[in-house]
C-alpha positions as CSV (number, residue, x, y, z in Angstrom):
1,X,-11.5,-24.6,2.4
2,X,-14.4,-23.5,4.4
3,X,-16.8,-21.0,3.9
4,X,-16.8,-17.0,4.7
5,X,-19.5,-15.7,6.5
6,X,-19.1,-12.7,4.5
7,X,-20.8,-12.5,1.6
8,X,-18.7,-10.5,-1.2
9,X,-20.4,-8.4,-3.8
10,X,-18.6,-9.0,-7.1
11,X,-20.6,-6.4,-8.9
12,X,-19.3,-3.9,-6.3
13,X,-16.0,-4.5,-6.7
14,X,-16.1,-4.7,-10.4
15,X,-17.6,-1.8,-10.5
16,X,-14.9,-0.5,-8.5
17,X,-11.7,-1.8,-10.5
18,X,-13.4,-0.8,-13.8
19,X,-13.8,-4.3,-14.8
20,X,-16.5,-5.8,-17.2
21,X,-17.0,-9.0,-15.7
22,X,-18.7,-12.1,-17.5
23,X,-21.0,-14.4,-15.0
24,X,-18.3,-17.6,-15.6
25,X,-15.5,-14.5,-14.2
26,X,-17.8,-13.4,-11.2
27,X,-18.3,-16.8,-10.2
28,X,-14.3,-18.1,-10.3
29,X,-13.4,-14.8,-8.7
30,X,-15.6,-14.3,-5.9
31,X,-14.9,-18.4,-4.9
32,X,-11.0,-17.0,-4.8
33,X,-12.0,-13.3,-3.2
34,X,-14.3,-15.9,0.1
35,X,-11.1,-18.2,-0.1
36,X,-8.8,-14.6,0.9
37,X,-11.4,-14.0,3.9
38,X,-10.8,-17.0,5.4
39,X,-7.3,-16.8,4.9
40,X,-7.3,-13.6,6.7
41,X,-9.9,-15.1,9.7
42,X,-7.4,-17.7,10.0
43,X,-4.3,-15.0,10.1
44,X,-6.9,-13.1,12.5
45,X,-6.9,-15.9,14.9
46,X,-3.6,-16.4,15.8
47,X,-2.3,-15.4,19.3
48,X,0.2,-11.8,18.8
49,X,0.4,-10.8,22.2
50,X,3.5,-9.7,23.1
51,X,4.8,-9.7,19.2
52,X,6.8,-6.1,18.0
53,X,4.9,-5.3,14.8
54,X,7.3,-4.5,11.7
55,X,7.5,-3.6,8.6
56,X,9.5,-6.5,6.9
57,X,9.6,-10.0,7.8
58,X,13.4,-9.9,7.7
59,X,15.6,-7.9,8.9
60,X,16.6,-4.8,6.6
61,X,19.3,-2.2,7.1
62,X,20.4,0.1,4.8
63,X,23.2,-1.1,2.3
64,X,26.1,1.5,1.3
65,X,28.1,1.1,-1.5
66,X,31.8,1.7,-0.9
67,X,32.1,5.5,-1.6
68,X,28.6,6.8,-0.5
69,X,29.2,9.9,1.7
70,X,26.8,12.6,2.5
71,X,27.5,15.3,0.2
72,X,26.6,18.9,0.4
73,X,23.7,19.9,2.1
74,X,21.7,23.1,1.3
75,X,19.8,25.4,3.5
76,X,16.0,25.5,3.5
77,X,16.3,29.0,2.4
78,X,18.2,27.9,-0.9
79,X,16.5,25.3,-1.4
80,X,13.2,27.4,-1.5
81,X,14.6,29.9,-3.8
82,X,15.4,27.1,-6.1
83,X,12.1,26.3,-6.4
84,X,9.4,28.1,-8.6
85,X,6.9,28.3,-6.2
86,X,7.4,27.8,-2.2
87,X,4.8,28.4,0.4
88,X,6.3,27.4,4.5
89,X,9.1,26.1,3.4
90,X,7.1,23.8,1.4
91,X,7.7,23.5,-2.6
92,X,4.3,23.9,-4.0
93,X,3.7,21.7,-7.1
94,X,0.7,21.6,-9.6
95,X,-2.3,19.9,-8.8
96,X,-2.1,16.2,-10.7
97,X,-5.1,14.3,-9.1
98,X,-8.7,15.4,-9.0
């Protein structure tokens, strides 16, 4: 397979995933990593003019089982009483990310 033009740092994306890389592991890796670039300039290449983009290569519907009906439906009003905390009709949960 030919060649990237891009040069990839493998310490840099290492670092990034939290892995501890040894040199034999760098090397193997970022041969695969330049292989995926020029996957993706060969993917980049190709003529999509006129092409609807999507969001599966198949076509997907949604599947009901025999039985589902809509059941009740609550008003925002309950819904926000339900909740501990609301704010705009928004329930307001605790912070889990930093």
């Amino acid at each position: 397979m030919p060649k990237s033009d891009k040069k990839i740092n493998i310490d840099y994306v290492a670092q990034l995933a939290r892995l501890e890389l040894s040199e034999e592991d760098k090397s193997k890796l970022s041969g695969q990593l330049n292989d995926i670039l020029v996957y993706f300039e060969k993917l980049n290449s190709v003529n999509v003019e006129g092409i609807e983009p999507m969001a599966h290569a198949h076509k997907v519907d949604n599947v009901w089982r025999e039985g589902d009906e809509p059941g009740a439906v609550f008003s925002k009003d309950i819904l926000n009483k339900m909740a501990p905390e609301s704010r705009e009709d928004q329930v307001v949960v605790p912070k889990v990310v930093e």
